[in-house]
C-alpha positions in Angstrom: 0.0 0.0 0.0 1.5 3.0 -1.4 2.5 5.0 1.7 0.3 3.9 4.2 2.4 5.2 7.2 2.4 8.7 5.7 -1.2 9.3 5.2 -2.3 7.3 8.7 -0.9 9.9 10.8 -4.4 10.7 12.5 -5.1 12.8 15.7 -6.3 9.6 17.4 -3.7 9.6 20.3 -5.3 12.9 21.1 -8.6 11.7 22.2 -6.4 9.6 24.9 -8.9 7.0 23.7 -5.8 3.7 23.9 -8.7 1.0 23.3 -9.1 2.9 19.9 -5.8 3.5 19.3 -4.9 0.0 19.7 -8.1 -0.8 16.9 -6.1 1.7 14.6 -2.6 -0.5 14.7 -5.1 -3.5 13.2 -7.1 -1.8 10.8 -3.7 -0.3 9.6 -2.1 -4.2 9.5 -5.2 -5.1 8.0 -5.3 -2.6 5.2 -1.5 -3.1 4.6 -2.6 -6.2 2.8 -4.9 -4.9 0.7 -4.6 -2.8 -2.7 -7.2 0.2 -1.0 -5.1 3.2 -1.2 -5.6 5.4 2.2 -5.8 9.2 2.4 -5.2 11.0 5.1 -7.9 14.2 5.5 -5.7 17.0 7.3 -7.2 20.6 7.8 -5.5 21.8 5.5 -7.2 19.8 3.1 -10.9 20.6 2.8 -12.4 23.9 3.6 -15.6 23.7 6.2 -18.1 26.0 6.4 -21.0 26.3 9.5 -19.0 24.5 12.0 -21.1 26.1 14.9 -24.0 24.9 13.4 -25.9 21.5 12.5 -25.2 22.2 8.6 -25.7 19.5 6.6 -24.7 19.5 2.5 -27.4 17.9 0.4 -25.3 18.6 -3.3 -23.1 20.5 -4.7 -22.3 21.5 -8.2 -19.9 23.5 -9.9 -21.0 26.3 -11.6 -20.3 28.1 -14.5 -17.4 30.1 -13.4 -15.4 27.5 -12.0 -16.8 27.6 -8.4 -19.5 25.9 -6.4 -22.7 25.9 -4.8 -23.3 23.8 -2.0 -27.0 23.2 -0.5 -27.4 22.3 2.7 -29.8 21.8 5.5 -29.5 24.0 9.0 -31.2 22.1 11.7 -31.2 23.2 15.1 -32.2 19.5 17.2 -33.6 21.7 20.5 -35.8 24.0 18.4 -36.6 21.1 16.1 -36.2 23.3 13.0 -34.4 22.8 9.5 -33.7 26.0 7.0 -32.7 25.3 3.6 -29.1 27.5 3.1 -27.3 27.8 0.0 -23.6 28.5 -0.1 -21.6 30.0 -2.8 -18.0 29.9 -3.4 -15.3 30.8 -5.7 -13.1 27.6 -7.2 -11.1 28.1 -4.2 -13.6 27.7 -1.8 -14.1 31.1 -0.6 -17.5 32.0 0.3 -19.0 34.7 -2.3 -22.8 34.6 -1.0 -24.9 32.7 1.2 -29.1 32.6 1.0 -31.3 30.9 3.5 -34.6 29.9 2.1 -37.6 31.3 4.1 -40.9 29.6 3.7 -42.4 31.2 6.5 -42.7 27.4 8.1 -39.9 26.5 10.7 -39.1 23.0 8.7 -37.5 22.5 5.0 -35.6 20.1 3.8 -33.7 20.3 0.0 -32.0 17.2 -1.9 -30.8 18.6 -4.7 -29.6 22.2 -7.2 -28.8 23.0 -10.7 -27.9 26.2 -12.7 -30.4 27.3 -15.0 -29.7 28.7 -18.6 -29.4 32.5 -17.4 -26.9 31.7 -14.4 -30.1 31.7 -11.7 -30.3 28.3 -9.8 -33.0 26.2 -9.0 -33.1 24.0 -5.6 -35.5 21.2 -5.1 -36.6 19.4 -2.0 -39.9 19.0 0.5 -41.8 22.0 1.9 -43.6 21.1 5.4 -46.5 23.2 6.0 -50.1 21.2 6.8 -48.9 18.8 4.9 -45.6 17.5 2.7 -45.1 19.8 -0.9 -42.3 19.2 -3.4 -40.8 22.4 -3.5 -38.6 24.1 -6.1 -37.3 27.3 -5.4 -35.0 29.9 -7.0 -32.3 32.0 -6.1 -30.6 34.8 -8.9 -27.0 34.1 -9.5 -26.0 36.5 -7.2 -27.8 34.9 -4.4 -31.2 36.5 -4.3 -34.4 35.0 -3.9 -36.4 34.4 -6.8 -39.3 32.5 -5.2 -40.5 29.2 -5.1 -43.5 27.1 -5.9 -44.9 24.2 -4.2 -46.3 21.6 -5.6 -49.4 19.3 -4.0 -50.9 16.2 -6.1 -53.5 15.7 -3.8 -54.8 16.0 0.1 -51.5 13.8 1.4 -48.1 14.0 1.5 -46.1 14.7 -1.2 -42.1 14.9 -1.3 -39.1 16.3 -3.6 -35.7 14.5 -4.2 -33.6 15.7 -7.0 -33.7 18.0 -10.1 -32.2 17.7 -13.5 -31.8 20.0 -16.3 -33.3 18.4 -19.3 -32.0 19.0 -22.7 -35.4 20.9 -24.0 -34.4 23.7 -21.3 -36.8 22.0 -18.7 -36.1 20.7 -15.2 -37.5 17.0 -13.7 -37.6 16.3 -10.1 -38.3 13.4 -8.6 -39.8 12.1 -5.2 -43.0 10.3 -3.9 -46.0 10.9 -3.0 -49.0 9.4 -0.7 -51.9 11.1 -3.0 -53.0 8.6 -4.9 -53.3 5.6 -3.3 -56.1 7.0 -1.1 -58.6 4.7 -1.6 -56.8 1.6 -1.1 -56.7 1.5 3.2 -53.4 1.8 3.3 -50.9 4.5 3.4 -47.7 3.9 1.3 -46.1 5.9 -1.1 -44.9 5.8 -4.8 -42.2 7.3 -6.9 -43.2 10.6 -8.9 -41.4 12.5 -11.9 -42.4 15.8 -12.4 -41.7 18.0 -15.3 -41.3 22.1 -15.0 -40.7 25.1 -17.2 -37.8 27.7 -16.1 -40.8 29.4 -14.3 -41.5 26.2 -12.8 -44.9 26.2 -14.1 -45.8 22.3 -14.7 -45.6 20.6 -18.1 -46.7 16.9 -16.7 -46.2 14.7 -13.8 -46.4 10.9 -13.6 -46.6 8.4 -10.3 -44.8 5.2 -10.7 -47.8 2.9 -9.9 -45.4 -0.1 -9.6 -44.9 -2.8 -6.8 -46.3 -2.2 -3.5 -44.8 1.1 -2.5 -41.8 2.8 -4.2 -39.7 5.9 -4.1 -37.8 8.2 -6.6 -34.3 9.4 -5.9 -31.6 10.5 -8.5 -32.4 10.8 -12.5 -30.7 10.8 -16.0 -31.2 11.5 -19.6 -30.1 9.4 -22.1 -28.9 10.0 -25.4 -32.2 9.6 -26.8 -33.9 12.3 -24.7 -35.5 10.2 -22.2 -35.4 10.0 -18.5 -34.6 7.4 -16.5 -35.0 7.8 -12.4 -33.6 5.5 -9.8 -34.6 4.5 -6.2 -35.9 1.5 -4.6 -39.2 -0.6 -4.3 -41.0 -2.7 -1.9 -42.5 -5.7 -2.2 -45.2 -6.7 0.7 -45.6 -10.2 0.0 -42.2 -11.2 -1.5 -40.2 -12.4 1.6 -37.1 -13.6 -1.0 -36.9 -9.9 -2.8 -38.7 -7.5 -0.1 -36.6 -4.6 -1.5 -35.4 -4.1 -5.3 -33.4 -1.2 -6.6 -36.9 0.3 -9.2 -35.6 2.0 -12.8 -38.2 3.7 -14.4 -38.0 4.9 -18.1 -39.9 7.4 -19.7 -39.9 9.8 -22.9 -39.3 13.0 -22.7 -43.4 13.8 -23.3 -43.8 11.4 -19.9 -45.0 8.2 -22.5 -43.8 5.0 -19.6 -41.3 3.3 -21.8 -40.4 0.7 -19.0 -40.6 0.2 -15.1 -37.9 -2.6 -13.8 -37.0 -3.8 -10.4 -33.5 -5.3 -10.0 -31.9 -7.1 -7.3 -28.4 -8.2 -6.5 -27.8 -11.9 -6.7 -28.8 -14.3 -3.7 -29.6 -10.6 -1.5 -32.9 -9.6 -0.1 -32.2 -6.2 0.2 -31.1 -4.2 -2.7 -31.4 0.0 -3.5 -30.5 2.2 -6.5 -28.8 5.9 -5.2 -27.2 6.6 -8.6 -27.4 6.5 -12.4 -26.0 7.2 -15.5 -25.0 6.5 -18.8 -22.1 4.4 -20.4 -21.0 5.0 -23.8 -22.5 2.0 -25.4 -26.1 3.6 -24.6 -26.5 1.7 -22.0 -26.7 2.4 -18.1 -24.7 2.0 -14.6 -26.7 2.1 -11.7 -25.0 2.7 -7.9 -26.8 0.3 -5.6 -26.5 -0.6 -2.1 -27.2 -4.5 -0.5 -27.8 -5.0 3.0 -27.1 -9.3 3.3 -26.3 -12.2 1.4 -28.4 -15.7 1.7 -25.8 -17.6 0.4 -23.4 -16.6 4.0 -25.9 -15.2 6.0 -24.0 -11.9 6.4 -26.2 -8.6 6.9 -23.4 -6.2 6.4 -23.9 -3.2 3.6 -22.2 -3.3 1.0 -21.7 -0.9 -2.7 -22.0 -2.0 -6.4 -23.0 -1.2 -9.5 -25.5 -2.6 -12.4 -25.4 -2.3 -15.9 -29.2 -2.3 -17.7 -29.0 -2.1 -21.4 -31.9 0.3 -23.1 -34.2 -2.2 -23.0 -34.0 -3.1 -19.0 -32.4 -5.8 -19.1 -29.6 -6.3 -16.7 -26.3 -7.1 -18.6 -23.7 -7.5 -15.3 -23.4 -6.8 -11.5 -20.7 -6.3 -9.3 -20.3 -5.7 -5.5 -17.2 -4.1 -3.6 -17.3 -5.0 -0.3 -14.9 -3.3 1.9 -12.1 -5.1 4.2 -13.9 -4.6 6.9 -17.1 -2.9 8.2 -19.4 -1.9 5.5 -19.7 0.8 2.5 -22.8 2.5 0.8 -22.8 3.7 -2.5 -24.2 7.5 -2.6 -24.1 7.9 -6.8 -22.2 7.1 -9.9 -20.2 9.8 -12.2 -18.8 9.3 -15.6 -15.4 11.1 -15.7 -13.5 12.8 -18.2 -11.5 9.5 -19.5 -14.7 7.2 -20.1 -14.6 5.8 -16.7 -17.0 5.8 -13.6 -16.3 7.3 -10.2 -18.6 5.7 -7.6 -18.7 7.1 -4.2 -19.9 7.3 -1.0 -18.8 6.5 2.5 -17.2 3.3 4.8 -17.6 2.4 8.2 -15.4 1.0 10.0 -16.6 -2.0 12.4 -13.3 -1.3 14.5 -13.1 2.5 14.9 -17.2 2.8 14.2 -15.8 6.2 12.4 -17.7 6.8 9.3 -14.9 8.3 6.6 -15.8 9.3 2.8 -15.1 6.7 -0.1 -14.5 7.1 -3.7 -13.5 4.2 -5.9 -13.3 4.8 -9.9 -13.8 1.8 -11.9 -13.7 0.9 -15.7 -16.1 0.4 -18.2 -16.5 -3.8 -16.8 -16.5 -2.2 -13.9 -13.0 -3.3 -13.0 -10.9 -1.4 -9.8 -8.6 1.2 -11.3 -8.3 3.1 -7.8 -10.1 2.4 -4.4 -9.8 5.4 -1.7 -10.7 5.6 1.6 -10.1 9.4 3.4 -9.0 8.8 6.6 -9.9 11.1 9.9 -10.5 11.1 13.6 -14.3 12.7 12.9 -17.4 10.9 11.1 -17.7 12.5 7.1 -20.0 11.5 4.3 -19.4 12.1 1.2 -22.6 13.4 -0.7 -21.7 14.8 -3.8 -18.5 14.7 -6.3 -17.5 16.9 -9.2 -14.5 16.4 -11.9 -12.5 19.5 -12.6 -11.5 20.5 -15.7 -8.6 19.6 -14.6 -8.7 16.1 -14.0 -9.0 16.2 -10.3 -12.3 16.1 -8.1 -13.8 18.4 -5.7 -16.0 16.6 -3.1 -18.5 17.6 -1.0 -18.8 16.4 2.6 -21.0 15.8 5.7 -18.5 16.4 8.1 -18.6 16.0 12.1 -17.7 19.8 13.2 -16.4 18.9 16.6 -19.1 20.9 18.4 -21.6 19.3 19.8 -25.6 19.7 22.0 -26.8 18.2 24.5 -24.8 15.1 23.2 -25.7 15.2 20.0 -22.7 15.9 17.3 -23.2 19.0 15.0 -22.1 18.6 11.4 -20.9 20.8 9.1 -20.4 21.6 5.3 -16.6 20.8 3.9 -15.2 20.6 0.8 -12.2 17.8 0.6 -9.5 18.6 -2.8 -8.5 16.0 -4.6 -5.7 15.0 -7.7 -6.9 13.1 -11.0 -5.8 9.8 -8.9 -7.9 10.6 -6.1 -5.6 11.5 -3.7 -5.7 14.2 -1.2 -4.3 17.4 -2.4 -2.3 19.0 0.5 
């Protein structure tokens, strides 16, 4: 393991925690067998922003002047409140704005941002007022508020994931909803794609009435212009497949092309976080397992799923960690016609959650496998490629301050080379 020594030089010994630091000298004898490559996260390497506060990063992207926008969620656990922020920065990190959304409710929650076509963003999530709304709101690119709208299908809930710019110079979230499965005397809920103009007015929506109960999380366009969403599905009376990772396919005038559930082989337990496209035409899915029947194991583990454009599944592959367990978060192309999938690791020894990235080859094959090492739990949520080969990455990130015994997180971006490696 290429330096190993070099980039395990955490702050452990200064928790004068010796149980733990004695767990450190095996996972580091365990790892030095292994081809995972270890990064070290110093201060110096990622810049963190709302470390007095519970600031959680939903996304992040990187806009069109080389910086970022980060959106995040600002709860407050004794007030039992969450505010919707937004943080701009230059490519550097530094901050250039910051907008809170104000809904005039005390609880909002966002998922997910793009730019829009005149350099004003869009931010989508769930609005909580008398009931659950998919919201999409608007800032101006200099970080004013442009408004929002929030949209209800019927009289129950209804929630917002993530939004996509289309390539018609719409927008498509996705989420679930409870409205309309109201006459069945049960309360479950059911993926939903909905379609907006740049004013956010509605073109069409569509609930995935599929399986017992299933949600919408992440979506893609293809290179035919039609969209494909990701997320999981229940099945109530299934006990060998209760949970699938659900694809859904539809044109671009919200015609259902196809609806697929897909499972990991000989695992119960199985979730889509991630898609997007390969350069055959066909897809890679991120998914997440939670057990194997063929060794009884119930740890978590990451992998990916190639569907051809017809739904069929062409491959699978899992990438269990050494030890503890992994979840995938989503799946990037990069620049080189490879995939980056990433997420975060926990470790069964430390019980430290630390950020993962591992990029991988068209088959799927291991080109590099990080793991970025620190004394504090982080999550990474979101990834972007640079134009210069290297990745920014956006991170949950334990802040060190905490209430009432609860930790506080905080925003942080974490720099990193073409190779994945932490840039000091």
């Amino acid at each position: 393991m290429d330096k190993l020594v070099n980039y395990l030089e955490i702050n452990i010994f200064n928790q004068k925690n010796y149980q733990k630091v004695l767990l450190w000298f095996i996972l580091i004898a365990v790892l030095s067998c292994i081809k995972t490559n270890v990064n070290k996260v110093r201060n110096s390497s990622i810049t963190m922003y709302g470390e007095a506060a519970d600031l959680i990063p939903a996304s992040m992207i990187m806009t069109r002047d080389g910086g970022y926008l980060l959106t995040c969620n600002e709860q407050k656990l004794t007030e039992k409140t969450s505010h919707i922020k937004l943080i701009k920065t230059d490519p550097q990190g530094n901050v250039e704005w910051n907008y809170q959304f104000k809904s005039g409710n005390n609880y909002d929650l966002t998922y997910g941002v793009v730019q829009k076509q005149d350099g004003s963003y869009f931010f989508s999530g769930v609005r909580y007022a008398d009931k659950k709304y998919i919201l999409c709101g608007g800032t101006t690119s200099n970080g004013d508020s442009a408004g929002y709208n929030a949209y209800s299908l019927g009289v129950y809930d209804d929630e917002g994931r993530y939004i996509m710019k289309t390539s018609d110079g719409n927008y498509l979230l996705t989420g679930k909803t409870w409205s309309f499965r109201t006459g069945l005397g049960y309360y479950l809920p059911e993926g939903y794609l909905l379609k907006i103009d740049a004013n956010g007015k509605k073109i069409w929506g569509r609930n995935i009435n599929s399986y017992n109960t299933n949600i919408l999380a992440r979506s893609y366009e293809d290179k035919s212009g039609n969209y494909l969403g990701c997320g999981q599905s229940f099945q109530l009376y299934d006990t060998s497949h209760y949970f699938g990772a659900l694809i859904t396919k539809y044109s671009s005038s919200g015609t259902r092309i196809w609806v697929k559930e897909f499972h990991f082989k000989k695992h119960t337990y199985t979730m889509a976080t991630g898609i997007c496209g390969t350069a055959d035409g066909a897809y890679m899915v991120a998914a997440d397992t939670t057990d194997d029947q063929s060794t009884g194991t119930k740890s978590p583990v990451a992998g990916i799923m190639k569907i051809a454009p017809d739904g069929t599944k062409l491959w699978e592959k899992l990438y269990p960690p050494v030890e503890g367990y992994n979840f995938a978060e989503n799946i990037l192309p990069t620049q080189d016609g490879n995939f980056i999938l990433f997420g975060k690791t926990q470790s069964s020894l430390t019980q430290i959650v630390y950020p993962m990235a591992i990029k991988l080859g068209p088959s799927g094959e291991i080109i590099w496998n990080k793991v970025y090492f620190g004394s504090r739990d982080a999550d990474m949520v979101s990834l972007v490629q640079r134009p210069d080969g290297g990745y920014t990455a956006a991170l949950s990130y334990e802040s060190g301050y905490y209430l009432e015994g609860s930790k506080y997180h905080c925003a942080a971006l974490l720099w990193l080379d073409a190779n994945g490696n932490v840039l000091k």
